[in-house]
C-alpha positions, 0 to 999 in steps of 0.5 A: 281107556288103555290109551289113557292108562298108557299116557298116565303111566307116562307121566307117573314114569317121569315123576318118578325120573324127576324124583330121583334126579340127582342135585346135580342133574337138576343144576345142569344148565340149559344145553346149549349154555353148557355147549358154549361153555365146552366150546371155551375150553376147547380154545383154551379158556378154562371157566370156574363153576361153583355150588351155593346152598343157603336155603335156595341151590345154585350153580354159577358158571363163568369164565373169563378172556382178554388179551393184551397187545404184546409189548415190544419186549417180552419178559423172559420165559413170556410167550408171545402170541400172533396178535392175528391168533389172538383176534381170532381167538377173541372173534370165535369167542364172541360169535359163539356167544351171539350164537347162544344168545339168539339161539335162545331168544325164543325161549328168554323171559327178558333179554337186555342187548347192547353193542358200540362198534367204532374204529377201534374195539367193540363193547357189547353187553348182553342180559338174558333171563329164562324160566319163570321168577321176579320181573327186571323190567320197570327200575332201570337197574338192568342196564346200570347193573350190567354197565358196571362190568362185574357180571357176577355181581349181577346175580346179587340184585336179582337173586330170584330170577332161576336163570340167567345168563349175562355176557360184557365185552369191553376195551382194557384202557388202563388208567385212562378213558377210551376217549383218550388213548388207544385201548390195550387189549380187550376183556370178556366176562361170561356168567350164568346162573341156575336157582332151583328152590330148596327143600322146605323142610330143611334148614341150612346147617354148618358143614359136619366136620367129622362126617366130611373130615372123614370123606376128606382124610380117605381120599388122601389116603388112598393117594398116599399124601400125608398130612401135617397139622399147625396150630395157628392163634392170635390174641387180641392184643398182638399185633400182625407185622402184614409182611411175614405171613404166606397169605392174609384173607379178608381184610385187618382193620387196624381201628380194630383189635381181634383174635383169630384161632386156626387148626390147620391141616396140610396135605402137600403134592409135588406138582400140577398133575397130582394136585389136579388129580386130587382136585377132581376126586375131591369135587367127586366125593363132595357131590357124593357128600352134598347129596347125602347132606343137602342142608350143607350151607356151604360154597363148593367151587367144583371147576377151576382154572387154578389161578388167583391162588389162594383158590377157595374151593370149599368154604361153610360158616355159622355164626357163634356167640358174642359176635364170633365166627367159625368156618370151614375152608379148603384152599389150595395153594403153591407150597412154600416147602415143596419147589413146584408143588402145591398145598391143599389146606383145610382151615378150621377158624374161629375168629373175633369181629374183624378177624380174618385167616392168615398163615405164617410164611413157615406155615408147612414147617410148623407144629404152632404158631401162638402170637409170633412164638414157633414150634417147629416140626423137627423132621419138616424143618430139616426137609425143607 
């Protein structure tokens, strides 16, 4: 009997563990997946991971790594490594990754492998899913999915199986098909993903602004980085000339008149160092935040390799009235003001059906910009 009371305890204890695990402890990926992961940054490969709540959560991690044969003249400023370094590096890479894959063999529901080897450059694709959820077998779509090269998009066919884990390998031929020319480099694409069932109770809501403002205005405070306001319109009726503005996301159609109104508030850091600081503090407060708000329908980017500019790393959405859209965006991006710095821009947007977010090149020297008309910041246009 005492045995049992012990044993019943046990389970109460872990429960209870469980209960007040954190969503992001109960996101982390399986042990030896994140050990992969932590073995690519050592050699240089820095992956990007991402949160993701629309009534389910999920976390996906990936990363990405090529080489490309060293022409025979470099560009200036380009570092040319040992083609023999590269291989190594590309060779250590994919070991580790078969390690992965047969060290969870075990423990896979479904498991799609495929290798080509031939005198040239190795292809190889591998599907792995684990945990309990929707079945791939039966229409095929496995292996014509995975064959497309774009892991990521995997995850969009199946979206309930809980976790999975996709890797491709494949020859950089350019223009041409491998049959035809020797290939020019190789590309490996690592994803995984994670889905744990959302709170049923709950229903997915657009980001509080003012709460998160709020969280988002003390961390750059207490760093002592300023903001700046612009306030950003287009009517339907003006027309964007495509080649005077710093970013454009989305795509315009020109078949298609829109309006698009921004408030955009800019904090700028003059070099690498201080914006990566602030990015980690931010991720830190936005888990706090998502912890405390778990019915955020957003996308959180809390890893990046800060490249692809403009780098989302918060985005929420809902739709409004009379087809209109509103977001809540958080870029960062190299400044235009500061030479070597870089901004983080937080985007309020309400826009038309086939709007999009753009910003005018002087976007860091404005107060507004209403269809082509500026307002300047006296003090930021004498600065820059």
């Amino acid at each position: 009997m005492k045995k049992i009371i012990i044993i019943l305890g046990a389970m109460l204890i872990c429960c209870f563990a469980y209960g007040q695990e954190s969503l992001k402890e109960r996101l982390k990926s399986n042990p030896v997946v994140d050990s992969l992961f932590t073995h690519a940054r050592t050699i240089g490969i820095e992956p990007v991971e991402k949160y993701e709540y629309d009534g389910e959560y999920m976390n996906t991690m990936r990363f990405d790594f090529y080489y490309k044969k060293a022409a025979e003249k470099p560009k200036d400023g380009e570092e040319i490594i040992p083609e023999s370094a590269r291989n190594a590096n590309q060779r250590q890479m994919v070991d580790s990754i078969r390690q992965v894959f047969m060290t969870l063999s075990d423990v896979f529901n479904e498991v799609y492998m495929k290798e080509i080897h031939n005198d040239r450059m190795d292809s190889l694709v591998y599907v792995a899913t684990f945990g309990k959820g929707d079945s791939l077998k039966g229409d095929g779509q496995l292996q014509n999915t995975v064959q497309c090269h774009s892991p990521s998009v995997w995850s969009y066919h199946y979206p309930q199986v809980p976790e999975a884990i996709v890797f491709d390998y494949h020859p950089i031929t350019g223009e041409k098909k491998v049959e035809e020319t020797d290939p020019v480099g190789l590309n490996g694409q690592m994803y995984y993903h994670k889905i744990i069932g959302g709170d049923e109770t709950l229903t997915p809501k657009y980001v509080d602004k003012k709460s998160y403002g709020k969280v988002l205005n003390k961390i750059f405070k207490e760093m002592g980085v300023k903001k700046q306001h612009c306030y950003v319109r287009k009517d339907r009726e003006f027309l964007l000339d495509l080649e005077k503005y710093h970013w454009i996301i989305g795509c315009i159609r020109a078949d298609h008149e829109w309006s698009t109104e921004m408030n955009v508030t800019t904090y700028q850091f003059p070099s690498y160092k201080m914006i990566r600081e602030a990015y980690n503090v931010f991720t830190e407060e936005t888990w706090k935040y998502i912890e405390q708000h778990p019915d955020t329908r957003c996308e959180f980017c809390h890893e990046t390799h800060m490249k692809g500019f403009p780098l989302l790393i918060f985005n929420s959405e809902r739709e409004l009235e009379n087809k209109q859209k509103e977001t809540f965006r958080i870029y960062i991006t190299p400044s235009n003001a500061l030479n070597g710095g870089y901004s983080l821009i937080i985007l309020n947007t309400k826009m038309s059906q086939f709007g999009t977010e753009f910003l005018p090149e002087e976007w860091e020297t404005l107060k507004s910009w209403k269809n082509g008309k500026k307002v300047y910041n006296k003090q930021k246009k004498k600065e820059s």
